[in-house]
C-alpha positions as CSV (number, residue, x, y, z in Angstrom):
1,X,10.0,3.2,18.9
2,X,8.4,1.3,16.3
3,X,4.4,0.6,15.8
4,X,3.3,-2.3,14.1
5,X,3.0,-2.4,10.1
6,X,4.8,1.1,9.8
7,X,6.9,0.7,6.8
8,X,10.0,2.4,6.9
9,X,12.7,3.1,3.7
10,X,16.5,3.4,3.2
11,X,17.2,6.5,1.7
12,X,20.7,5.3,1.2
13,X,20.2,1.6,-1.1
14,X,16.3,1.8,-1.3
15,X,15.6,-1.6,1.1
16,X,11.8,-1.4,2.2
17,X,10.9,-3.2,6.1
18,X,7.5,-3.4,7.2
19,X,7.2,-3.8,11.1
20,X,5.6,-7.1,12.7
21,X,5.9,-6.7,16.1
22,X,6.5,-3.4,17.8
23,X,10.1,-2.3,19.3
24,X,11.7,0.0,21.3
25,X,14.7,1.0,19.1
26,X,15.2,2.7,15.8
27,X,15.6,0.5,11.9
28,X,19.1,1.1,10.7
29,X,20.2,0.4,7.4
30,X,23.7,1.3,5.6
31,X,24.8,2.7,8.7
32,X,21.7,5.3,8.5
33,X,18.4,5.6,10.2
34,X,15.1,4.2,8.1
35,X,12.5,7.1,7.0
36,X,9.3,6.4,8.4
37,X,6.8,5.9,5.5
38,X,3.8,8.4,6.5
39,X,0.4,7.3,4.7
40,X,-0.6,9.7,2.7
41,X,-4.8,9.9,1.7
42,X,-5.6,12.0,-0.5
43,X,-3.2,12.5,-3.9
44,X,-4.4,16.1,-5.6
45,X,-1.1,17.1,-7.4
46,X,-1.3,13.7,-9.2
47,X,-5.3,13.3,-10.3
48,X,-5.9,10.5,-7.6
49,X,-3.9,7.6,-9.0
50,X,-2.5,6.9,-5.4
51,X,-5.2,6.2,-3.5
52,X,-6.9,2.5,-3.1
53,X,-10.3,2.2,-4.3
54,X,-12.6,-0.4,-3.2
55,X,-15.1,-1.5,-6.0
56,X,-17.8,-4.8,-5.2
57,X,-18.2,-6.8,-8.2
58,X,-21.8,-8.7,-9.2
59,X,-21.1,-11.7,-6.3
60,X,-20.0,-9.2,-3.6
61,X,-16.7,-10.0,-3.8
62,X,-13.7,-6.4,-3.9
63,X,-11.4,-5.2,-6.2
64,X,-9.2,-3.2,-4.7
65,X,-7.8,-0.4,-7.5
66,X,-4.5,1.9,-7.2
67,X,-6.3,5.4,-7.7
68,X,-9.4,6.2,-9.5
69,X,-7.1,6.9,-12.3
70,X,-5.0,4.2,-13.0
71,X,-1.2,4.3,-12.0
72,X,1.0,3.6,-14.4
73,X,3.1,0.6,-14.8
74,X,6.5,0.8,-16.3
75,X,9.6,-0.6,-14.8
76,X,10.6,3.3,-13.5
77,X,7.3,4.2,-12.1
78,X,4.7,1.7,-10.4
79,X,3.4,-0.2,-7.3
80,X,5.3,-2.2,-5.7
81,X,2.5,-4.0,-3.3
82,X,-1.4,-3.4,-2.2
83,X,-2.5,-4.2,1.3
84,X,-5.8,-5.3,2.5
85,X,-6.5,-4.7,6.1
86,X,-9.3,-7.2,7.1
87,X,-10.9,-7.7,10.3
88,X,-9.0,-11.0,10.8
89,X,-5.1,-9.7,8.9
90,X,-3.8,-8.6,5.6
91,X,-3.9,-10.0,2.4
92,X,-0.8,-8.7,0.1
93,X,-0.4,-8.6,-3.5
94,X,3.2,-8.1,-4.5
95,X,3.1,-6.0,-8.3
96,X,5.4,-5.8,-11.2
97,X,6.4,-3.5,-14.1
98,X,3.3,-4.0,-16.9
99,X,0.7,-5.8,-14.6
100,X,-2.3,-4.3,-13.5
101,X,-2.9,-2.4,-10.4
102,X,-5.3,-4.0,-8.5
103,X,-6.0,-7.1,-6.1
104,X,-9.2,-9.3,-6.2
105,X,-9.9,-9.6,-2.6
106,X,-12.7,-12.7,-2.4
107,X,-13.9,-11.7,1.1
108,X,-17.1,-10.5,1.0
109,X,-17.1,-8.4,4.4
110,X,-14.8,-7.2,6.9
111,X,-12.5,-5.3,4.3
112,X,-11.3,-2.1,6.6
113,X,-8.8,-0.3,4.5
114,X,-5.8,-0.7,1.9
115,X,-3.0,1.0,1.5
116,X,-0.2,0.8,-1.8
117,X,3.4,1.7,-2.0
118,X,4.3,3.3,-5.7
119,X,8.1,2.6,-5.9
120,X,8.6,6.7,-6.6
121,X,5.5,8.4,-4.6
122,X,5.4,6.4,-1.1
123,X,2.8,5.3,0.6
124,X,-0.8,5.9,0.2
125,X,-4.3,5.0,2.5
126,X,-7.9,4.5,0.9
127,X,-10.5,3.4,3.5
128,X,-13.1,1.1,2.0
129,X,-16.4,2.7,1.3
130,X,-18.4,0.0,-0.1
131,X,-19.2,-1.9,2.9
């Protein structure tokens, strides 16, 4: 069974699916069953440059930051998207090769947690703490 917004991977030809709407049966791809993308929180091996960071700026609104160290950014190693969970949704941002790691978020309030997916490392959790 699936759970809504688990993100799941082909280990086979790399396709990513995020879940809308829960389901009884498994994701398939290339004739294989998806691996279940497990959040990870906390990134010690790597010097935190996984996990989101929520920073308010001077008019209260939040940049959201891929690890207090920034990730890198080249076309073999980066993040691939940053997710906003929000009282009312998500917000997305959808990242390239050479841009930088973060999402202005112009919400001022009811910012619960973000998560990132680094195209080599998974997927990672931060839970805002600014609030």
């Amino acid at each position: 069974m699936t759970k809504q917004f688990e993100i799941y991977k082909c280990e086979i030809c790399g396709n990513i699916v995020e879940v809308l709407f829960e389901g009884e049966g498994e994701l398939v791809c290339c004739g294989e069953i998806m691996e279940l993308q497990e959040e990870k929180l906390s990134d010690p091996e790597t010097g935190e440059k996984h996990v989101p960071v929520f920073e308010k700026n001077e008019v209260g609104e939040t940049m959201v930051k891929v690890g207090s160290i920034e990730h890198p950014m080249l076309p073999e190693h980066h993040i691939q998207l940053i997710e906003v969970f929000t009282n009312d949704g998500i917000l997305r941002k959808y990242l390239k090769p050479f841009e930088k790691p973060e999402f202005l978020v112009k919400l001022k309030e009811g910012l619960k947690h973000a998560r990132e997916y680094c195209n080599i490392h998974g997927l990672w959790k931060g839970e805002n703490n600014v609030n």
